[in-house]
N, C-alpha and C positions, 0 to 999 in steps of 0.2 A: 747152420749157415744156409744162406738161399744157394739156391742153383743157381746157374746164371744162365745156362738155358732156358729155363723159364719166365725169369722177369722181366724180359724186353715185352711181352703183352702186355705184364699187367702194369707198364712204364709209360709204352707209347700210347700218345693223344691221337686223335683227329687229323691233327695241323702236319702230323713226322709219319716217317715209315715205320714201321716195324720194329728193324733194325738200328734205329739210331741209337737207342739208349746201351747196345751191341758196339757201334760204334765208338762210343763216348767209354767205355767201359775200359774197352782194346786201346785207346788213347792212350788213360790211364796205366798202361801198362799189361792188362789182366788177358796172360795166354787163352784162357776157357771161354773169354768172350771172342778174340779173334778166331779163334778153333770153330765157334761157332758161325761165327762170319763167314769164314770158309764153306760150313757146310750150306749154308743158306745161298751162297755166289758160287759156289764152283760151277755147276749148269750151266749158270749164264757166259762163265768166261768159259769154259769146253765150249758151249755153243757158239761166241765169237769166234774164238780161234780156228775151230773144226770149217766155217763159211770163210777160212782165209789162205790156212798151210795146212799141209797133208797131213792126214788121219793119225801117221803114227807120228806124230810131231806133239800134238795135241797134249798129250797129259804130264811131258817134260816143261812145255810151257805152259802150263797151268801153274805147277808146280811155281813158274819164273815170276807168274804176275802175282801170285800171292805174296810172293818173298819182296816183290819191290813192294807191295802196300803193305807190310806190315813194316818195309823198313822206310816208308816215306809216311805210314800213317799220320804222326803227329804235324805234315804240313796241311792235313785238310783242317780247315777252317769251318766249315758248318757239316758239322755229321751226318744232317738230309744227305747232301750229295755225296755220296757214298756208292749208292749204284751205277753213277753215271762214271764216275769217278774209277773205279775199281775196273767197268767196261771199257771205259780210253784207255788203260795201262792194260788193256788186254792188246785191243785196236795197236797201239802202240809196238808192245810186244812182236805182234804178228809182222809189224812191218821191218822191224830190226832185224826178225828172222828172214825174212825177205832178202835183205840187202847183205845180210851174210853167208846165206844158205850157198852150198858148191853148185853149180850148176849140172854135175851127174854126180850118182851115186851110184856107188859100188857095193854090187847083191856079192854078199856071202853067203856061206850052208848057215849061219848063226843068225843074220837079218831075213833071210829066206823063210824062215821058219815060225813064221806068223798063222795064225788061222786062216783063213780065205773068207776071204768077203765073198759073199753072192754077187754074181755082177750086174742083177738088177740094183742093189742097193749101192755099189759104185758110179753106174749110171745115173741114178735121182742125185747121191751126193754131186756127181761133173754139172748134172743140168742146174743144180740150184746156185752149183757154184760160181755159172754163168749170169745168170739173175743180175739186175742191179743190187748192189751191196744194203742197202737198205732191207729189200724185201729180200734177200741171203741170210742176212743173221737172223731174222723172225721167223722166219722158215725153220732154221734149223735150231733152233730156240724152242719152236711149237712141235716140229716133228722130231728129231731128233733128241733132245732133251725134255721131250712131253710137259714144257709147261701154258699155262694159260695165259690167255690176252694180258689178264691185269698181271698176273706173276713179270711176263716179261715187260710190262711196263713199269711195274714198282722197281724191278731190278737193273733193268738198264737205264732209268732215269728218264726214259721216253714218256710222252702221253698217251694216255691209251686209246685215245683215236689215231692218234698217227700208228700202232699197233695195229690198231684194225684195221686200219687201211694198208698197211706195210703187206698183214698176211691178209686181206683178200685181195691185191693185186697180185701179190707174188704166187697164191697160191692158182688163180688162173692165167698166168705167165708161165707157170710151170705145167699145170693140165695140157696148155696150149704146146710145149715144147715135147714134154711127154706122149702128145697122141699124135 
């Protein structure tokens, strides 16, 4: 029996991403191709999220936006838009958290007891997260989750000039705030 990790290359054309025939599989029902959907999109939704609710927020709602695309999968209609698709129900997410989130939180010795961020690295995180929203997610897309122009254009359904333009305006919008 094939893998299924492996034949979404030697499936997709020219014309599709990568992913679709991943897509089209997961449809079908087949946990090992959405498993793998996951592993290909997680970056991109941690990197939406992480440009919207705090740090430790992040990988509960990860967790959230894959469980509603695997439980709305069968409404997408063309499995190209997958990436774009998958990042709205990130976008989405964040905003729900928003409108629910308490407005103070209460540190206990149990929540207290996190690692410590550097506070240079909390600093870049506040400044980018000032940023217009556009150049925030590709920011923390390319620095944060170290992917590339076209990566994060395959995966969030962007084109990859508005990518290049996203991160090199944001990233000297941020030089500029940082110096």
């Amino acid at each position: 029996m094939e893998n299924v990790l492996e034949f979404p290359a030697a499936l997709a054309t020219a014309d599709e991403p990568s992913g679709t025939p991943l897509v089209r599989a997961a449809q079908r029902g087949d946990p090992a191709a959405f498993d793998a959907l996951y592993a290909q999109y997680a970056r991109v939704v941690h990197g939406i999220l992480l440009a919207r609710v705090p740090r430790q927020e992040t990988q509960d709602l990860v967790q959230d936006v894959f469980l509603q695309a695997w439980r709305n999968l069968h409404t997408l209609r063309d499995a190209r838009a997958f990436p774009g698709w998958v990042a709205m129900i990130a976008r989405n997410r964040a905003t729900d958290w928003h409108r629910r989130a308490p407005l103070t939180v209460e540190v206990t010795e149990r929540t207290a007891v996190q690692p410590p961020t550097p506070p240079e690295a909390v600093q870049v995180l506040e400044t980018i997260r000032s940023l217009p929203e556009a150049y925030r997610e590709t920011l923390l897309l390319r620095l944060v989750e170290g992917m590339s122009g076209p990566e994060i254009a395959e995966r969030t359904g962007l084109t990859h000039d508005s990518v290049r333009v996203n991160l090199h305006r944001g990233m000297k919008m941020l030089r500029e705030k940082l110096s």
